[in-house]
N, C-alpha and C positions, 0 to 999 in steps of 0.2 A: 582741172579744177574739181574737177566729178561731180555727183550728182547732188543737186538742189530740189529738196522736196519742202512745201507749203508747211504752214503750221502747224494746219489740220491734220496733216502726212503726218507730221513731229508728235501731234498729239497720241494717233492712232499707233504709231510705232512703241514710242516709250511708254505708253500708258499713264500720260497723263495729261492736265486739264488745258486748256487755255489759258485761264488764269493762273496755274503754277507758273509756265514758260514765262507771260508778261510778270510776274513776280522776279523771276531768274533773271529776266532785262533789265529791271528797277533799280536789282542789287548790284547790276553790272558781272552778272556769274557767265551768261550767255546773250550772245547776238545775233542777229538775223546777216546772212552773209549778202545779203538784195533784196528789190523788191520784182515779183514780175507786171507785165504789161498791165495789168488787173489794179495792183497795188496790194498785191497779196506777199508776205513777207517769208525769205524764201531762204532754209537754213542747209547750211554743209555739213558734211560726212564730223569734224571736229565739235561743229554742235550739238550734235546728236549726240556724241559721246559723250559731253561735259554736263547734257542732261541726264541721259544715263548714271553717270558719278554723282549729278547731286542730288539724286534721288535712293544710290544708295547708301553715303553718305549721311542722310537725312535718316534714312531707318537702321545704320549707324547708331544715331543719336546724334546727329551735329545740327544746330540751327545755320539758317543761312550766312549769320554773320562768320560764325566759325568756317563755315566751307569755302567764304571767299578767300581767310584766310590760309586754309587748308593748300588752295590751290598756287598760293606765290610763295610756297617752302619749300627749301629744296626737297629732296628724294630723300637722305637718312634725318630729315626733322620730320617728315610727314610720316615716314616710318616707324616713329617713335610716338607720336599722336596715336598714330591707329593702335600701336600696342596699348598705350593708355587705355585707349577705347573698349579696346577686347578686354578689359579688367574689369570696366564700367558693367559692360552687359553682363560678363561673368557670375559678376556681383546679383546684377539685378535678376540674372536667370535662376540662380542662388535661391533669391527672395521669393521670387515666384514658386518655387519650388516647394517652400518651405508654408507660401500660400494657399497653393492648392491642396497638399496634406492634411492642413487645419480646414481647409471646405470640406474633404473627404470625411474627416474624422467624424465631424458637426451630420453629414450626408448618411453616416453609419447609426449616428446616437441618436437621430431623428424614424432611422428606419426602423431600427432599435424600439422605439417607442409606439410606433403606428404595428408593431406584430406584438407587441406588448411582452417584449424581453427589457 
């Protein structure tokens, strides 16, 4: 079955919270595979992974509603999603790009002004 680690384990491994993991159960993304003698809730090697994915999914840009979908399509629709994706950010790495230019420029024409050019 292998190894079964606590929440807290899930938390410190994938780096994140408590409350994301109970969010990810709300949405039915991930499950506790037991509980131990404590009552402490107790996830598989599968779980781990699926938090893993939907966390980087998430910075992706997918909300949860999308990644639960994400996950019951086959393999050349999800393929096709994710290339979607990589246009999305593309775009948006584009923008930023094009963002930071204009703080620079503003960061010159200020400096510009304080040596009195």
């Amino acid at each position: 079955m292998g190894e079964l680690i606590t929440l807290k384990e899930m938390c410190r491994r994938e780096r994140v919270t408590r409350r994301m993991v109970q969010g990810y159960e709300q949405k039915k993304l991930v499950s506790a595979a037991a509980t131990n003698k404590y009552g402490h809730l107790l996830y598989n090697e599968e779980a781990q992974k699926r938090v893993k994915r939907i966390r980087l999914y998430q910075q992706f840009g997918f909300s949860l509603d999308d990644i639960k979908k994400l996950f019951d399509l086959p393999n050349k629709e999800l393929k096709i999603r994710l290339e979607l994706q990589i246009q999305v950010m593309q775009e948006k790495r584009e923008a930023y790009g094009q963002l930071i230019n204009e703080a620079k420029d503003i960061i010159s024409k200020l400096e510009e002004e304080n040596t009195g050019g």
